[in-house]
N, C-alpha and C positions, 0 to 999 in steps of 0.2 A: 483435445485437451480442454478441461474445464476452465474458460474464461469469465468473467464480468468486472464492471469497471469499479473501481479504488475512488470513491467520490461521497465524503460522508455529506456535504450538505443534500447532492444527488440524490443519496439511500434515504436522509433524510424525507426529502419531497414524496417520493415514489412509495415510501411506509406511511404518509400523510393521505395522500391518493388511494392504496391499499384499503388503508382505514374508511374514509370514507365512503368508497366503494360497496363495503362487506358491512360495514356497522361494526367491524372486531379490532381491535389492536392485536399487531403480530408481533413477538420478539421477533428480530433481526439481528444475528448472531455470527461469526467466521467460524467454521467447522475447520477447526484442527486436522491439519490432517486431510484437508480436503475443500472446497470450493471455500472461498470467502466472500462476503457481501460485495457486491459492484468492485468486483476482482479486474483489474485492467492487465495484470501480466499474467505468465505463467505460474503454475502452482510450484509454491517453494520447492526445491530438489532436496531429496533426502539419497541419492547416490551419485555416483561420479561420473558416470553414463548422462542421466538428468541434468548435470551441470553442464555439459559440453555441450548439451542438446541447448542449454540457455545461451551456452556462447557464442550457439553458430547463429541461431535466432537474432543475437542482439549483434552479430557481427552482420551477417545479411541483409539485417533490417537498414543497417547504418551503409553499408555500400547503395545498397538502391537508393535511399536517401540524398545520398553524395551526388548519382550517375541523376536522380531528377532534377536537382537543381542545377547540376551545370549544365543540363542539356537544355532545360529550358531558360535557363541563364542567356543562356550561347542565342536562343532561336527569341526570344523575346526581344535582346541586346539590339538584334542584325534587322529584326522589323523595325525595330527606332529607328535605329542610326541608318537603315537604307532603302526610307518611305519616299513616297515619289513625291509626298507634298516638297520635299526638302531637295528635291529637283535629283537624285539617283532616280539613273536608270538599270535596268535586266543586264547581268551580265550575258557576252556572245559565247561562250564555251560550254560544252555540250556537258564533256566530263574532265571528271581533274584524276590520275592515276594515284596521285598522292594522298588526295583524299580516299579513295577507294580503300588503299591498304592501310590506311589508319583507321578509319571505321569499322575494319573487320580485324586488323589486328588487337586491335585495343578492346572488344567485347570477346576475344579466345583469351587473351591474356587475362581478362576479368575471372570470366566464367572457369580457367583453371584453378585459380588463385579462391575460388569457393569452395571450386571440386575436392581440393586436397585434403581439407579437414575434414569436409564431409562423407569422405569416403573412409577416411579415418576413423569416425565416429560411428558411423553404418557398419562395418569390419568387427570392432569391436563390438557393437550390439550382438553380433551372431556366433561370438565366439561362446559356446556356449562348455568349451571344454575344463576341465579340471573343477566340477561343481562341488559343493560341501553337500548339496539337499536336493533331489529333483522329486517335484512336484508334477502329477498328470493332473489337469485342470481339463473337464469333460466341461460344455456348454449344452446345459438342456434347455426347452423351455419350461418355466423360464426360473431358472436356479442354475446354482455350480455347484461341481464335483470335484473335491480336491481328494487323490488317493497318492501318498508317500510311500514312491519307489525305491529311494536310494538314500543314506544317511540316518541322522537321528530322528527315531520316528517313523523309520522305514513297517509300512502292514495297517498304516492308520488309512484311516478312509472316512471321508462323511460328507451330506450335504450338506450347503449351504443356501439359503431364503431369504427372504425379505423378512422382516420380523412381522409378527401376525397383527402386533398391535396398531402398527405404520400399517399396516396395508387394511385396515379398519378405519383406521382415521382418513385414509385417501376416500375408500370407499364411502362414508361419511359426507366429503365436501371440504376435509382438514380443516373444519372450524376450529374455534377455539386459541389453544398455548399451541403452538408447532414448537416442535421438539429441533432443536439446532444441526442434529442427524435426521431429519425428515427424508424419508426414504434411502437412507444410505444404512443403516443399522440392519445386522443378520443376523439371523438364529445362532450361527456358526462359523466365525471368520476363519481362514484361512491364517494359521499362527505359523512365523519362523522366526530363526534367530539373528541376530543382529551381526551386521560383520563378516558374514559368510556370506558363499557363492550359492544363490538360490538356483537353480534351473526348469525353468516352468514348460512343459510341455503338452499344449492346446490341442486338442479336437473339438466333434461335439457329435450330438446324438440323434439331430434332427435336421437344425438349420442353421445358419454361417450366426457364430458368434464373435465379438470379438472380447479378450480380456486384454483392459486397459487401465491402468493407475497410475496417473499422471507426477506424480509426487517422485515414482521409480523412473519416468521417461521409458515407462513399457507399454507398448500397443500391440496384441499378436491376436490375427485371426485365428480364430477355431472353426474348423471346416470338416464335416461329417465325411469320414473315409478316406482322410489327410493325419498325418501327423507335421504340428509344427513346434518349433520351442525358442524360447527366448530366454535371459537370466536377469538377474538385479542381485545388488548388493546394500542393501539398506545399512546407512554410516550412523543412522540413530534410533532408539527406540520410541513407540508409537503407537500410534493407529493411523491408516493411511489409508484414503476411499478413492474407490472408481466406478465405474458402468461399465456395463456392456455397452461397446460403441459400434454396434453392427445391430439397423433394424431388423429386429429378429421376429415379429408379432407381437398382437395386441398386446403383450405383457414385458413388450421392452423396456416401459421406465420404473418397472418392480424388478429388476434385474440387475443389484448391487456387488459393489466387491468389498470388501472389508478386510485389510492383512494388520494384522497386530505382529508388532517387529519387537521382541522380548530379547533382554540379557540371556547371555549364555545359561545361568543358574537358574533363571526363569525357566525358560524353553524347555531343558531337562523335568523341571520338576512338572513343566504341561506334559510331557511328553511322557513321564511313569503314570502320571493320573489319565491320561485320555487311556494310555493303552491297558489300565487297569477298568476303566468305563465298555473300553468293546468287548476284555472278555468277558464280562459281566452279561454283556447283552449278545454275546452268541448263541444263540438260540440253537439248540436242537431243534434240527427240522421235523424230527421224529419225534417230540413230543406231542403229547396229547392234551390240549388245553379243554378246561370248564368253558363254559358257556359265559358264563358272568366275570371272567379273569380276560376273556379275551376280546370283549367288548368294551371292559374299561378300556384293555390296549388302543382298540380299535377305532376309540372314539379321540385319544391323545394323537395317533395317527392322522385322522381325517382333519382336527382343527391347525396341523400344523403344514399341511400337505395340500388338502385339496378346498377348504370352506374360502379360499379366496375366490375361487373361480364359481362355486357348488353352490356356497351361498351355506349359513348355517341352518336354513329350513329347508335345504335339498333340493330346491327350488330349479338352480342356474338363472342362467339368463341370456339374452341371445344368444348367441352361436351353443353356448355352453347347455348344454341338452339334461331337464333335471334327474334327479336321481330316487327323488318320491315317486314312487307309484312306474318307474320306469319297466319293461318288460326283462331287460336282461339283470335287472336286479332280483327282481320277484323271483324266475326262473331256479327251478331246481335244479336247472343242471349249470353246474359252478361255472364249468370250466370257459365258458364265452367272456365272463364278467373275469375272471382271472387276466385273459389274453388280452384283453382292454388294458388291465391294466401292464402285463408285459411289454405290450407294446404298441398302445396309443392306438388312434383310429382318427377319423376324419383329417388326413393330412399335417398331421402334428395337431389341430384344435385340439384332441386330448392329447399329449402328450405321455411318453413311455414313463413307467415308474417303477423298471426294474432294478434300477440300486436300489432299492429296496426292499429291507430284509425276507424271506419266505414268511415268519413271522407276522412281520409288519403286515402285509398284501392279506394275508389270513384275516387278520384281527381287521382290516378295515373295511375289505367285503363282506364280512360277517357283521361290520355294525349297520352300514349301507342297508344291510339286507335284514335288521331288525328295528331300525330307526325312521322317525316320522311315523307314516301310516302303512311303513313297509313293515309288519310282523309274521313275517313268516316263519319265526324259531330255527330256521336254517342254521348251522354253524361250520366254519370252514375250516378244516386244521390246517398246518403248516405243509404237511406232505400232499399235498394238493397244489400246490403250489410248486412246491419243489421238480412235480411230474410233468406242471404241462412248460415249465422251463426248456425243457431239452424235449418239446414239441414247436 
């Protein structure tokens, strides 16, 4: 869970420090919805789950607290009052049987007396039955994948990024205004409705993600070749941020969650409009795209997709292998640079980019392969893509 401490003169000093530092003044801002400046407790709860999860926290904290001071009450007490300056001596008894069963009765007795709610509370997390909405949330690197199984909105599918802008300003040195959403803001947040039973069901595509949004009191690993799921019920509408909280590679902290938690009448009306947005862009695999239609595509593609890693002059940069003048780009024959993209290469460093559309893969290998001082005139339709899928 996102913590920092609750201390304005603190934030004060450390935004003074900041400053002087950088030579820049920074706004310092609580993101709604998500982390707040020198945050000392947990993040507000916005479900019922969340709250219990606060209860047990601020119940467990306060027993331990209890059991420290009287234990060392007790043992601080007994050095005073039976120091040898003051003439006690050692007692002669090896062991006391009375003491024994009270020191082991009394931490079972403790330790049940914890267990009971929290095994309550853990029970219900998993009860994932009777849902309104279930949600498959795929973990790539380094993005998410939300596609709606079950309920309203059921056939929607999209990813989700870090927004291109935030991940320019990172790459930058985030000089300047920081934005109060600095790197939590997405292309594409994950939308449901308020008051209903969400059911989110985690994998991933590569390597262990986890999705977490502390606001819900939900943490659920995504594990490639696992199916796992957890639910939330958000009691108000919003916006509510999280991470990926499973080191996932170099692109773990561009790896945002964003859920907008909309009115019932809201939701419905996201929900005619997105699903009139994908028919719109279901492409016929079988059509046959110009030359100059498909590279616009191509190029909308690449700045939202891949210029984080690629770099906008094609360039890369360590591990990231460039894409100017590279061999499998140039190459006449498609089908290598397709598979690349189907399905990643160098141990996830590139990563798979098969949710995405036959289309899409088309239009942005054909820019790749006519952009920078790569002019080869090559053009790649959709069915080309489509063929080496089911290779």
């Amino acid at each position: 869970m996102m913590k920092r401490i609750s201390n304005p003169l603190a934030a004060g000093l450390l935004g003074a420090l900041a400053t002087l530092g950088t030579g820049v003044a920074q706004a310092t801002e609580n993101l709604p919805g998500g982390p707040a400046v020198m945050q000392m407790n947990l993040t507000p709860a916005v479900t019922k789950i969340a709250e219990e999860q606060h209860f047990l926290h601020a119940m467990m904290m306060a027993i331990c607290l209890v059991i420290f001071v009287a234990v060392f009450a007790v043992m601080f007490y007994s050095i005073w009052k039976h120091r040898k300056s003051v003439g006690h001596k050692p007692a002669t008894f090896s062991e006391s049987v009375t003491v024994e069963v009270l020191w082991t009765a009394a931490p079972f007795i403790i330790v049940i007396f914890m267990a009971l709610p929290a095994t309550k509370v853990l029970v219900a997390q998993k009860d994932t039955t009777n849902s309104d909405l279930t949600v498959k949330v795929t973990g790539y690197q380094w993005k998410w994948g939300y596609d709606y199984l079950k309920g309203e909105g059921e056939g929607l599918s999209y990813i989700s990024t870090l927004d291109t802008d935030q991940r320019n300003l990172s790459n930058e040195g985030a000089k300047g205004a920081i934005p109060v959403d600095y790197l939590f803001r997405v292309d594409n947040p994950l939308v449901v409705p308020v008051g209903k039973k969400v059911r989110i069901i985690t994998t991933a595509n590569d390597v262990i993600h986890s999705w977490s949004v502390p606001a819900f009191g939900v943490k659920q690993d995504a594990i490639p070749g696992f199916v796992r799921d957890t639910w939330f019920k958000a009691e108000k509408t919003g916006t509510f941020y999280g991470q990926c909280s499973e080191l996932c590679g170099k692109e773990h902290a561009y790896m945002p969650i964003t859920v907008k938690v909309l009115s019932a009448e809201d939701y419905s009306t996201w929900v005619q409009a997105e699903l009139k947005k994908a028919a719109a862009k279901a492409d016929d695999p079988s059509k046959v795209w110009t030359y100059d239609e498909i590279v616009k595509r191509g190029e909308k593609v690449y700045a939202t997709n891949c210029v984080a890693c690629h770099q906008q002059n094609g360039k890369g940069g360590g591990a990231v292998k460039p894409l100017d003048g590279a061999a499998v780009v140039l190459a006449e024959d498609h089908a290598k640079q397709i598979q690349v993209l189907l399905n990643g290469q160098n141990n996830g460093a590139m990563p798979s980019w098969k949710a995405l559309s036959d289309t899409d893969i088309a239009a942005v290998v054909t820019y790749t392969k006519n952009n920078w001082s790569n002019k080869t005139g090559q053009l790649v339709q959709p069915a080309e893509v489509l063929a080496q899928r089911s290779k």
